[in-house]
TORKOL-4160 file (C-alpha; in steps of 0.2 Angstrom, whole numbers, padded with zeros to 4 digits, m for minus):
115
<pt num="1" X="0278" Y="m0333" Z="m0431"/>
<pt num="2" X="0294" Y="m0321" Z="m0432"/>
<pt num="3" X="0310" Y="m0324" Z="m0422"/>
<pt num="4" X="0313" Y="m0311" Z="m0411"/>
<pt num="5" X="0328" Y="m0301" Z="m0417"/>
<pt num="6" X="0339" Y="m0288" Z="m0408"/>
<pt num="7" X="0350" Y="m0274" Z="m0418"/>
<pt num="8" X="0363" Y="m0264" Z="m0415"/>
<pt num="9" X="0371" Y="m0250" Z="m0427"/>
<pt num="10" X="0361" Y="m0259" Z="m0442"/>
<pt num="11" X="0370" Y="m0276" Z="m0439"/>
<pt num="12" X="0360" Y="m0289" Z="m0432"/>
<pt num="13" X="0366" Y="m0295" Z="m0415"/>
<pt num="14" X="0370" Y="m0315" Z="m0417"/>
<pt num="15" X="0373" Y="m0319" Z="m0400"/>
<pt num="16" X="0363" Y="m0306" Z="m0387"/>
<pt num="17" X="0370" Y="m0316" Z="m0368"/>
<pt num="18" X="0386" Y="m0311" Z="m0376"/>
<pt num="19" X="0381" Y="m0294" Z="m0381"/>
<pt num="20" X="0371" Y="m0294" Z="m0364"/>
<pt num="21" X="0386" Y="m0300" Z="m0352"/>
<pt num="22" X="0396" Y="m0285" Z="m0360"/>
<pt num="23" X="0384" Y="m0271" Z="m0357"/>
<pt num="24" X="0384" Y="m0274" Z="m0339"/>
<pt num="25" X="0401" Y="m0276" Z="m0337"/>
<pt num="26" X="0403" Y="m0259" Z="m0344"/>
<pt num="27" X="0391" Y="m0252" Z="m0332"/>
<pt num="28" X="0401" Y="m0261" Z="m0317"/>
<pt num="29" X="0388" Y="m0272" Z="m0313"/>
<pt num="30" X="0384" Y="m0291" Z="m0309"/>
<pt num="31" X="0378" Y="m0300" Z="m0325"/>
<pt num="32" X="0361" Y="m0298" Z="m0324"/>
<pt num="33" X="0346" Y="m0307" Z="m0329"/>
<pt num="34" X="0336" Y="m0299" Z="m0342"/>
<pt num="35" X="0320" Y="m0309" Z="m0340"/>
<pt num="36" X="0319" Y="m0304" Z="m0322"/>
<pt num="37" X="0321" Y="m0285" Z="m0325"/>
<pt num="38" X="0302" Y="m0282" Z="m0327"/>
<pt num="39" X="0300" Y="m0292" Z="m0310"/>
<pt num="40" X="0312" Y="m0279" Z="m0300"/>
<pt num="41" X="0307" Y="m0267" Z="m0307"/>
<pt num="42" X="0288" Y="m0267" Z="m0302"/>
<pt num="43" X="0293" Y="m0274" Z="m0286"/>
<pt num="44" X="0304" Y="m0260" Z="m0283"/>
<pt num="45" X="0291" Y="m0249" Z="m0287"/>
<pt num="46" X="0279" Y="m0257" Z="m0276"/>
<pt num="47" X="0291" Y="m0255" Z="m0263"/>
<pt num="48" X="0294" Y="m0236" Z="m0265"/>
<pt num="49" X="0277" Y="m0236" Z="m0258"/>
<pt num="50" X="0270" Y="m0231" Z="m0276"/>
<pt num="51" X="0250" Y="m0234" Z="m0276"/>
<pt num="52" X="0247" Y="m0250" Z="m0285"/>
<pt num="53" X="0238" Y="m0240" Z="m0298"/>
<pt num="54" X="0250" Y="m0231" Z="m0304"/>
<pt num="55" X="0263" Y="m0245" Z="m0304"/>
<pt num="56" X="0249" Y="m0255" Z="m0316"/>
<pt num="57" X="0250" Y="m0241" Z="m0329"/>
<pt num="58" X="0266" Y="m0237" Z="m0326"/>
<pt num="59" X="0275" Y="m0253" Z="m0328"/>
<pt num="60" X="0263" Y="m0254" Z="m0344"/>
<pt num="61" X="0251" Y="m0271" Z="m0338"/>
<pt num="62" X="0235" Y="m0271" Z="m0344"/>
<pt num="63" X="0229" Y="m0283" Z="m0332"/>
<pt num="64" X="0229" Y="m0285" Z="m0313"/>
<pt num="65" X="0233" Y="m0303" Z="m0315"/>
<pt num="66" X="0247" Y="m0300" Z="m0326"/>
<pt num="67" X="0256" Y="m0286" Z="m0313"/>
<pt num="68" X="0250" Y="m0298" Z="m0299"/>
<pt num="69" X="0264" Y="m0311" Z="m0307"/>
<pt num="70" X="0277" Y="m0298" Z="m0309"/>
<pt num="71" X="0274" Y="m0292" Z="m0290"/>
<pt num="72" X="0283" Y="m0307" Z="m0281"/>
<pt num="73" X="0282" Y="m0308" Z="m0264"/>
<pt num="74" X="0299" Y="m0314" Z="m0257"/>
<pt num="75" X="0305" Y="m0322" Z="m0240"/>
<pt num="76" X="0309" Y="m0304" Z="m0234"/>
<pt num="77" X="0290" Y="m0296" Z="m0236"/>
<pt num="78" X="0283" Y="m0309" Z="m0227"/>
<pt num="79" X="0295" Y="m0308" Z="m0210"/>
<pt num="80" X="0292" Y="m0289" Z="m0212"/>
<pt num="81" X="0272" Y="m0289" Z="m0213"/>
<pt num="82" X="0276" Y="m0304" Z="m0197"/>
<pt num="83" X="0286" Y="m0290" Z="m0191"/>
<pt num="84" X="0273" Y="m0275" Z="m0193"/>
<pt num="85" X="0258" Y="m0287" Z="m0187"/>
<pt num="86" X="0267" Y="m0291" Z="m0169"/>
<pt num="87" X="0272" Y="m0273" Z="m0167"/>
<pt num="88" X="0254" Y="m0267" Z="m0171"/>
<pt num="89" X="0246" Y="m0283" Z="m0159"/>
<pt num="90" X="0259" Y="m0276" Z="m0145"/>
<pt num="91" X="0252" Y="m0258" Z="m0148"/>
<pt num="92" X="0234" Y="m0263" Z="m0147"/>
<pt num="93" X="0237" Y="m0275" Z="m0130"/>
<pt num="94" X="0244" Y="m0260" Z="m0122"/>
<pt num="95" X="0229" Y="m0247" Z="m0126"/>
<pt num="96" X="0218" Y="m0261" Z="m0118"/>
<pt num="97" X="0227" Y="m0264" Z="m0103"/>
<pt num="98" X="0228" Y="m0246" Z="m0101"/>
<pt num="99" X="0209" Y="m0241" Z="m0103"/>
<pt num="100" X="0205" Y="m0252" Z="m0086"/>
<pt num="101" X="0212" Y="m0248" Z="m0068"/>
<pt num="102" X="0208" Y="m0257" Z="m0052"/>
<pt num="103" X="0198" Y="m0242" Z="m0041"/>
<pt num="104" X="0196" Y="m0247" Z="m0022"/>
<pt num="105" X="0178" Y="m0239" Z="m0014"/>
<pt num="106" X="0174" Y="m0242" Z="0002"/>
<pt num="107" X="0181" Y="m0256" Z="0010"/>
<pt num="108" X="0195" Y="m0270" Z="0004"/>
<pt num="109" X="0184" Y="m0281" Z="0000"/>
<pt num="110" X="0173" Y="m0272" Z="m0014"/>
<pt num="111" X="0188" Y="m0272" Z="m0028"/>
<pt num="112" X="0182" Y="m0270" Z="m0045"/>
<pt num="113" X="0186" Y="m0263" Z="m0061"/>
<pt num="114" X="0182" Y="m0247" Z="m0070"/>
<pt num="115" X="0182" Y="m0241" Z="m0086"/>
């Protein structure tokens, strides 16, 4: 099996952290991991609200398992789905308290409800 290489101007790049590290300081950025750009990159897609289909093909998987790895679901997308679940639960408690109302016929006595 072949060592994975990297080049640059025809030269082969001895030490690629090193060469790494210096790329992203010339792009004014944090040193980056280059093993987890594939996982942001498909989550921030997912996250863009881009069909799932289209993120497959687009980040080049071939297989749902595979894109299933590289979508993690963090800390955050759980509190917000908690989040979105309550509000749709508090939604749905309202419509029903709203379709009944107490109607009085006749007497005080003969309370009951309607729909």
């Amino acid at each position: 099996m072949r060592k994975k290489r990297f080049w640059r101007h025809g030269g082969k790049i001895s030490c690629f952290r090193k060469s790494w590290n210096t790329a992203c300081a010339k792009i004014h950025q944090p040193v980056l991991l280059f093993r987890n750009l594939g996982q942001n990159a498909v989550r921030n897609v997912i996250r863009a609200s881009v069909p799932e289909r289209a993120a497959l093909t687009l980040s080049g998987h071939k297989t749902r398992s595979v894109f299933d790895r590289y979508n993690i679901v963090s800390q955050e997308d759980l509190k917000e789905a908690a989040e979105k679940r309550q509000a749709f639960n508090e939604t749905q408690n309202k419509i029903s308290e709203s379709s009944y109302k107490l109607v009085t016929i006749g007497s005080k006595n003969s309370n009951r409800l309607q729909s």
